[in-house]
C-alpha positions as CSV (number, residue, x, y, z in Angstrom):
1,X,22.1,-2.3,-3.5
2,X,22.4,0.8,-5.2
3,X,23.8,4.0,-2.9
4,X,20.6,5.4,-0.9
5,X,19.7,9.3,0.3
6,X,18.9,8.6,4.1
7,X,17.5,10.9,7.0
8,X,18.5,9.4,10.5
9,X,16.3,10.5,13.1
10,X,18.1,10.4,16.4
11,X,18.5,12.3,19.6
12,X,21.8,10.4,20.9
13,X,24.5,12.7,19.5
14,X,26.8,9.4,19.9
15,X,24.6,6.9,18.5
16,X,23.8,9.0,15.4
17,X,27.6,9.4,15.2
18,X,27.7,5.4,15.1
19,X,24.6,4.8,12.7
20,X,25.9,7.6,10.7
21,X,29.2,5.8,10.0
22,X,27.8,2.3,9.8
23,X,25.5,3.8,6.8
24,X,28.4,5.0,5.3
25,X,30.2,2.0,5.8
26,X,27.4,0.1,3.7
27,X,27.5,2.4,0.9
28,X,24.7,4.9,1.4
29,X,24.5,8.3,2.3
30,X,23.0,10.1,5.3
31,X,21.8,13.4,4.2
32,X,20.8,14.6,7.4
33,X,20.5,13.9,11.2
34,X,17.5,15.0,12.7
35,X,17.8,15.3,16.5
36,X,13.9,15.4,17.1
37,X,10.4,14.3,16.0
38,X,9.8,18.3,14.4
39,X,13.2,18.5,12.9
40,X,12.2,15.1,11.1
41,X,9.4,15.8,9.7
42,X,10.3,19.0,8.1
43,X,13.9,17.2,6.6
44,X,11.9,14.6,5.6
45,X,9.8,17.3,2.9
46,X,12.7,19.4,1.9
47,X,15.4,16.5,1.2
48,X,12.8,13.2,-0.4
49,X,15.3,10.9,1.3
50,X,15.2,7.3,-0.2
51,X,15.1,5.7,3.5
52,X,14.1,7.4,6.5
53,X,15.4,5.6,10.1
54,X,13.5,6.7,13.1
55,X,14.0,6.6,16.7
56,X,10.3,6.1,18.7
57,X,11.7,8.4,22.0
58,X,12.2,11.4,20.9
59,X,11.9,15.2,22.5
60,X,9.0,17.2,21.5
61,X,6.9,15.4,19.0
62,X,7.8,11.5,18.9
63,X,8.9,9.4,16.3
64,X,5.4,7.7,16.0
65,X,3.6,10.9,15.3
66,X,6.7,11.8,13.2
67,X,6.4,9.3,11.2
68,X,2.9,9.5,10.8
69,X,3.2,12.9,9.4
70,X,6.3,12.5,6.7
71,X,4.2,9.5,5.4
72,X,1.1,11.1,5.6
73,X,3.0,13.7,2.9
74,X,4.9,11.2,1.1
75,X,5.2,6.7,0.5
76,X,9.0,6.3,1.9
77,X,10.4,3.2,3.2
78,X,10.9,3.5,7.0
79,X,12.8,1.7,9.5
80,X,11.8,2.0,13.0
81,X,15.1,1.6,15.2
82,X,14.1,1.8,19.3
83,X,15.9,0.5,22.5
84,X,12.2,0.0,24.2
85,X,10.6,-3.7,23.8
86,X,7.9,-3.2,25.9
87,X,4.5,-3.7,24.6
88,X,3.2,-0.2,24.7
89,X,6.3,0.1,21.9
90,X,5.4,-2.3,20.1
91,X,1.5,-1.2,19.9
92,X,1.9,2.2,18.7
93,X,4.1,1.2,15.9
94,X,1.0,-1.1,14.4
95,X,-1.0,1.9,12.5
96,X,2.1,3.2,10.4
97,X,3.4,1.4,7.4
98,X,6.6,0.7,8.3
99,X,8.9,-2.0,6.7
100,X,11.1,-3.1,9.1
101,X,12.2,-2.6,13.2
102,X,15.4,-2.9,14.4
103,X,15.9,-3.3,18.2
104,X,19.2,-1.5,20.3
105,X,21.8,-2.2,20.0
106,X,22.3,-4.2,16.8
107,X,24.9,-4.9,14.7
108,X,25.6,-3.5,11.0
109,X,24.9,-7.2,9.6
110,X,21.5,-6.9,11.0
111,X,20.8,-3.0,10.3
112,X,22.1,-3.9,6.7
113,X,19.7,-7.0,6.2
114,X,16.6,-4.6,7.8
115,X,17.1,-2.0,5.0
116,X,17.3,-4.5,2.2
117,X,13.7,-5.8,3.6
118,X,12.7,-2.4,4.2
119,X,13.3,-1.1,0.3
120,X,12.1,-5.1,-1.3
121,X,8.8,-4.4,1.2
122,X,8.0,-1.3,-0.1
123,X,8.6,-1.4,-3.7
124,X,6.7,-4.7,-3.6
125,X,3.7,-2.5,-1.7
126,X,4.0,0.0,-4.2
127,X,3.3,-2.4,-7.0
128,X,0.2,-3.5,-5.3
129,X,-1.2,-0.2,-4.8
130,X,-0.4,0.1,-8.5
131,X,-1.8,-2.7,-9.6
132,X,-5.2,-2.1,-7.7
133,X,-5.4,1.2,-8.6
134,X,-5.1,0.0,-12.0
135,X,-7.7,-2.5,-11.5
136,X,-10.6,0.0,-9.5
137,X,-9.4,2.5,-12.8
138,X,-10.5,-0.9,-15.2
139,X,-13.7,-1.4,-13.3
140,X,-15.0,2.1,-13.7
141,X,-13.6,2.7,-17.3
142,X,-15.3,0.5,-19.2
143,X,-16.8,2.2,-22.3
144,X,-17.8,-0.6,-25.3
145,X,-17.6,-4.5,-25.5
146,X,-14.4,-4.4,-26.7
147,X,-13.8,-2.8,-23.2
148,X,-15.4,-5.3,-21.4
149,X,-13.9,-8.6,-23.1
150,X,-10.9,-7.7,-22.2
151,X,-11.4,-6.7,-18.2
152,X,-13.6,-9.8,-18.0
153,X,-11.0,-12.5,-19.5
154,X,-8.4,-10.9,-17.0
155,X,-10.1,-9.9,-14.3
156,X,-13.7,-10.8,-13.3
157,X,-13.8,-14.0,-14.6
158,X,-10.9,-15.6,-12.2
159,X,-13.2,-14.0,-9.0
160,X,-15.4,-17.2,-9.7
161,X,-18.0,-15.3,-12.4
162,X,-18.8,-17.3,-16.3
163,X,-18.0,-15.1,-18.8
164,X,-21.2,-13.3,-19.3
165,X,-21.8,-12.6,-15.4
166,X,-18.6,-11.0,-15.6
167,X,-19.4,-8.7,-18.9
168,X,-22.7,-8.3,-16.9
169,X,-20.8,-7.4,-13.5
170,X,-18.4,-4.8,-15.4
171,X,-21.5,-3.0,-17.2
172,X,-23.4,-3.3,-13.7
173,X,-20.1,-1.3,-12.4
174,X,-20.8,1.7,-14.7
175,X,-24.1,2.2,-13.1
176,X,-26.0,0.8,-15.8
177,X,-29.9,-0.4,-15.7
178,X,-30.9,-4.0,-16.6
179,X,-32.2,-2.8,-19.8
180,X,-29.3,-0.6,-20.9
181,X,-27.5,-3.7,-20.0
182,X,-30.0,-6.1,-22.1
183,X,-29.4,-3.9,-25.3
184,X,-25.7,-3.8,-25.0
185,X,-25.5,-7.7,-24.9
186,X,-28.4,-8.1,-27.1
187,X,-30.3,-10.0,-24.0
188,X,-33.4,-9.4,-22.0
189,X,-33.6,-7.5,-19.1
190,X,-34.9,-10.6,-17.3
191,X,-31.8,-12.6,-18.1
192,X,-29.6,-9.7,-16.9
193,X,-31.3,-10.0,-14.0
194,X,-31.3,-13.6,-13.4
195,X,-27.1,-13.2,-13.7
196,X,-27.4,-10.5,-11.1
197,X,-28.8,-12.6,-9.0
198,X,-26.4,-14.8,-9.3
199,X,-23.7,-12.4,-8.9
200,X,-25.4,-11.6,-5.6
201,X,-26.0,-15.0,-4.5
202,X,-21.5,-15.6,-5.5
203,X,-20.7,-12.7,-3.8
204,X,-22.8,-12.8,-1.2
205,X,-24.6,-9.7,-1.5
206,X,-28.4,-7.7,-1.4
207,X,-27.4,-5.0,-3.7
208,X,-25.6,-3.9,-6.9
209,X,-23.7,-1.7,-5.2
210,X,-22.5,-4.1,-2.9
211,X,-21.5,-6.6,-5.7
212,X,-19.3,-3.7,-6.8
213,X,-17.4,-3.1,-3.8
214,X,-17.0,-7.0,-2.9
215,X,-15.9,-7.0,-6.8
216,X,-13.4,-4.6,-5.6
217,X,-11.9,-6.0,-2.6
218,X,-11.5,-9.3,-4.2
219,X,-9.4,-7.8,-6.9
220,X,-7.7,-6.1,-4.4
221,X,-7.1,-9.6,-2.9
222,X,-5.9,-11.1,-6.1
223,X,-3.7,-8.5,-6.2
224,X,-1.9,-8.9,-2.6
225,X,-1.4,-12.6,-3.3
């Protein structure tokens, strides 16, 4: 793994001390030390780390809302690192997007293994969101047929739609009527409307703007698996 920039966050002036030269150890760098939640956050803008480790106990503001706030600003990977196990812990750590959480006290082996998961976790979720942004862009961009051959073969069509529900579905997407749709396929609006239908009855829908948002999620879905 290549050398990372990493903000510790960390209120035990001897445990920081230790984490600090474990991280060194390991080949990365620690370009700061924050010794509370408020110190964190404002680190966290100024230096971009690669890795940010965060204590949950912190003085002042906490490392949940911490965290909450550097990743409200910016996607970093984030380890949550915490001597507490009870539940009340664990529960407040399910809202943020973390990637890994590393129990004290714990050996470099395993704080070493939790930020190789925590940078593979995130780059892979930054892919996703990349790809589905891609996709939602696709749905909405459609402009001719050449357009719509080409989103439908690689993306409608696997969601469980024939070929011409899915040219229908991606026209349908762009807000257009059944007869704007019936002259652009050379069809009749009553055919367009009998593949809505069908759309609906596949997705499970009432409404054209539902079919568009379940179109949506179930890229979305494609996407995460």
């Amino acid at each position: 793994m290549p050398e990372l920039s990493i903000l510790l966050t960390e209120d035990d002036a001897d445990v920081a001390r230790y984490l600090t030269t474990v991280l060194k150890s390991l080949g990365h760098k620690v370009v700061a030390v924050a010794p509370d939640g408020m110190q964190a956050v404002k680190l966290a803008h100024e230096l971009c780390p690669d890795l940010v480790i965060m204590d949950i106990d912190l003085p002042g503001m906490n490392g949940i809302v911490a965290a909450t706030k550097i990743l409200d600003k910016r996607s970093v990977p984030l380890i949550i690192s915490t001597g507490r196990t009870d539940a009340e812990a664990l529960e407040s750590t399910k809202e943020l997007n973390i990637q890994a959480f590393l129990i004290k006290p714990f050996s470099a082996v395993q704080l070493k293994s939790a930020i190789t998961v925590a940078m593979r976790q995130h780059r892979m979720q930054s892919q996703a969101r990349q790809k589905i942004s891609e996709l939602s862009g696709a749905l909405e961009a459609v402009q001719d047929k050449a357009d719509v051959g080409a989103l439908t073969q690689a993306r409608l069509q696997p969601l469980g739609l024939t070929k011409r529900e899915a040219e229908v579905m991606a026209w349908v997407a762009q807000g257009k009527s059944n007869s704007d749709i019936a002259t652009i396929l050379e069809s009749s609006p009553r055919t367009v409307a009998k593949h809505i239908e069908h759309i609906f009855g596949k997705f499970n829908v009432e409404s054209r703007t539902a079919a568009v948002a379940e179109a949506r999620r179930l890229l979305q879905e494609t996407v995460a698996n």
